[in-house]
N, C-alpha and C positions, 0 to 999 in steps of 0.2 A: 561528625561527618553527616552529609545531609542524604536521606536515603536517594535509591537509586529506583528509577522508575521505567516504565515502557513504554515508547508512542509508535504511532503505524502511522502513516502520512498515506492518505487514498487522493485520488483523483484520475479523472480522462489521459490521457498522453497528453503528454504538450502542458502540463499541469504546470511544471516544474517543482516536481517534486523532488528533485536529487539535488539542484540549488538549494534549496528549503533545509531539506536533509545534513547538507554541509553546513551552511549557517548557522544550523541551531547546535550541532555535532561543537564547532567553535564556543558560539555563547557559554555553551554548559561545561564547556573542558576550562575555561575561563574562570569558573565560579568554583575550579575544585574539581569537578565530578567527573571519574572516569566514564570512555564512553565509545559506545560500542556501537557501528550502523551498519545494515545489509541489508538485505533487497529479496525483490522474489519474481518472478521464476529465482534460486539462487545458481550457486554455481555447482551443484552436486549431479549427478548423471541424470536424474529426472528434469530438474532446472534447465540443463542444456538439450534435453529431449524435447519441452517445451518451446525451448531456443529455433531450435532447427527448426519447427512445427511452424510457430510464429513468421519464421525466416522462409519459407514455402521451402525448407527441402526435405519437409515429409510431410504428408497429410494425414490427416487424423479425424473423426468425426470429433465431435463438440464435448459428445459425452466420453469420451475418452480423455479430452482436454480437461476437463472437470477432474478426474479420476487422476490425472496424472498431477495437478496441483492441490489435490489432497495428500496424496504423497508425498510430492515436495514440501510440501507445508508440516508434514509432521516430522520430518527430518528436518527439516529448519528447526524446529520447537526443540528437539530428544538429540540431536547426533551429540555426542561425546565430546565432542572436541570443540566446536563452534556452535552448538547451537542456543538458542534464545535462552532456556530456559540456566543451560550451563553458564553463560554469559553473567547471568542474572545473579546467578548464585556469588559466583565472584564479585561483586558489588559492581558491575558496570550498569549503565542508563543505558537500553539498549533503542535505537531506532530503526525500524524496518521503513523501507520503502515498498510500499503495499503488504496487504495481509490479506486474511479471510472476507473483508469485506470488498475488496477489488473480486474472488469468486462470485461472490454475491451478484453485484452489478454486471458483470461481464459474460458471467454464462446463463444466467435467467432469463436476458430474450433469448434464448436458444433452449430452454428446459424451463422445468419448473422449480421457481424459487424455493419452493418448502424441502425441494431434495435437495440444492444445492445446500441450504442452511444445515440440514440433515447431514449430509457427506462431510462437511466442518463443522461439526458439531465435538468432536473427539480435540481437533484444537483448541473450540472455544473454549472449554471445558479443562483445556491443562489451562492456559493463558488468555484471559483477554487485553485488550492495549488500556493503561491507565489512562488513554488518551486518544485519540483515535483524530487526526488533522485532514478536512477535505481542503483541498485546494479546487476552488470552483471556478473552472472558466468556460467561454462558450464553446462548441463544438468546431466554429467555425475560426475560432482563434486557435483553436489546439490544430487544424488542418492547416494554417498559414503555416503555424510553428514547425510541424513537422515537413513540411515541404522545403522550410528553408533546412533544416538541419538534416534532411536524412538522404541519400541517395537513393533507399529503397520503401516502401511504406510496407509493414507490418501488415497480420491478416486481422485484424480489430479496427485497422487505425484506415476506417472511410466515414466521411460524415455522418450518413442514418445512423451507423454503428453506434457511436461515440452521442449523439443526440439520444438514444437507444439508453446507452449507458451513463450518460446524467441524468435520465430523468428515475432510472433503474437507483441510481444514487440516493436520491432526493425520498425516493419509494421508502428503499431500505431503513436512511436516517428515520423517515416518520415510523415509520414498523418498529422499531428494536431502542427506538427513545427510553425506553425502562430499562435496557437492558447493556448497552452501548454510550460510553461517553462520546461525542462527536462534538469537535467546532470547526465548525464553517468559515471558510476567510475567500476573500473576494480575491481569485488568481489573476485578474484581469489589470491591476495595479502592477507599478515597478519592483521588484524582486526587495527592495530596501522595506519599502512599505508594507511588505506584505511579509517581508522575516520579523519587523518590529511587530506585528498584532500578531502574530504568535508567538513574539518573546515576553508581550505582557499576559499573554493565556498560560503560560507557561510555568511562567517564574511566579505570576501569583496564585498560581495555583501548587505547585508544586517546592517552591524555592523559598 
C-alpha cells in the first residue's frame, strides 16, 4: 500500500484551487489511494463566523480575523471526527484547500508577519503539508475570474489586496524555503495544463 501523504493548495482567489483540488483528489483515488479533501475557512462554527465576516454581515477588525483562523485551524487539525490529523491516521491522502500559509500572506499586510507566523506556530508544529501547491496567477486575472463567477465580491477579493497578497506569497516562499516544501505552477495556463505539472510533481515525488 503506498503511503498516504498531505498537500495544502495556496493561492490569491480566482487561483483555481478547488478545480485543482478535485483533479488531483481523482488521479490519486485512480492509483489506489484513499483520499480525503477540505478547505479552510471549514465548516465548523468559527469557519462559518469567518464566512459571515468575509460575506460583510459582521465586521471584525483584522486582528480578530487572524485569531479566529487560528482557531479554526486547529480544529481543522485535532476535532475527533473529521479532522486532518484523524483522517491521516486512517490511512487517507488528505488535501486542504488553503492552510497556514494563505494566514500568512493575507493578514501580514494588515499586522505583522512574525505574529501571524507566531499565532500558527501550534499548527505548524502538529502538521505541516508534505507538500504545499501555489497556484500563481496575476491579480488582475483573479479580478476577471471573480467578477465572472460571483454575484458578490468578498472583503480580500479587490485588486491592491490580492497584488498585496502575491507578492506577501512570493515573500513568504523565499522566507521559510528551509522550512516549507512549495511548488510553484503557472495558474494562468488551461486547467488540463496546469493539473498535468502537478501530477508529474506529485506522482514523482510521492507515487
Amino acid at each position: 500500500m503506498k503511503k498516504n501523504f498531505f498537500i495544502a493548495f495556496e493561492g490569491i482567489d480566482g487561483s483555481g484551487k478547488s478545480t485543482q483540488v478535485k483533479l488531483l483528489k481523482e488521479k490519486l483515488e485512480a492509483t489506489g489511494l484513499k483520499v480525503y479533501t477540505t478547505c479552510e475557512p471549514t465548516d465548523s462554527p468559527m469557519g462559518k463566523m469567518i464566512r459571515d465576516i468575509f460575506s460583510h454581515r459582521i465586521e471584525a477588525d483584522h486582528r480578530t480575523i487572524a485569531a479566529l483562523f487560528v482557531a479554526d485551524r486547529l480544529d481543522h487539525l485535532l476535532n475527533k471526527t473529521n479532522g486532518i490529523l484523524k483522517m491521516l491516521e486512517d490511512g487517507y491522502t488528505v488535501i486542504t484547500d488553503r492552510y497556514y500559509l494563505s494566514s500568512y500572506a493575507y493578514q501580514s499586510p494588515y499586522m505583522d508577519l512574525n505574529w501571524v507566523i507566531q499565532a500558527n506556530s501550534l499548527s505548524a508544529g502538529l502538521l505541516r503539508p508534505d507538500l504545499n501547491v501555489y497556484i500563481d496567477i496575476l491579480p488582475e486575472i483573479s479580478i476577471e475570474r471573480l467578477n465572472k463567477g460571483r454575484t458578490s465580491i468578498e472583503l480580500y477579493e479587490t485588486l491592491d489586496n490580492l497584488k498585496n497578497v502575491r507578492d506577501k506569497y512570493f515573500e513568504i516562499i523565499e522566507l521559510l524555503k528551509d522550512e516549507e516544501q512549495v511548488f510553484v505552477i503557472d495558474g494562468n495556463k488551461n486547467p488540463e495544463a496546469i493539473a498535468i505539472g502537478i501530477w508529474d510533481k506529485i506522482s514523482s515525488q510521492f507515487l
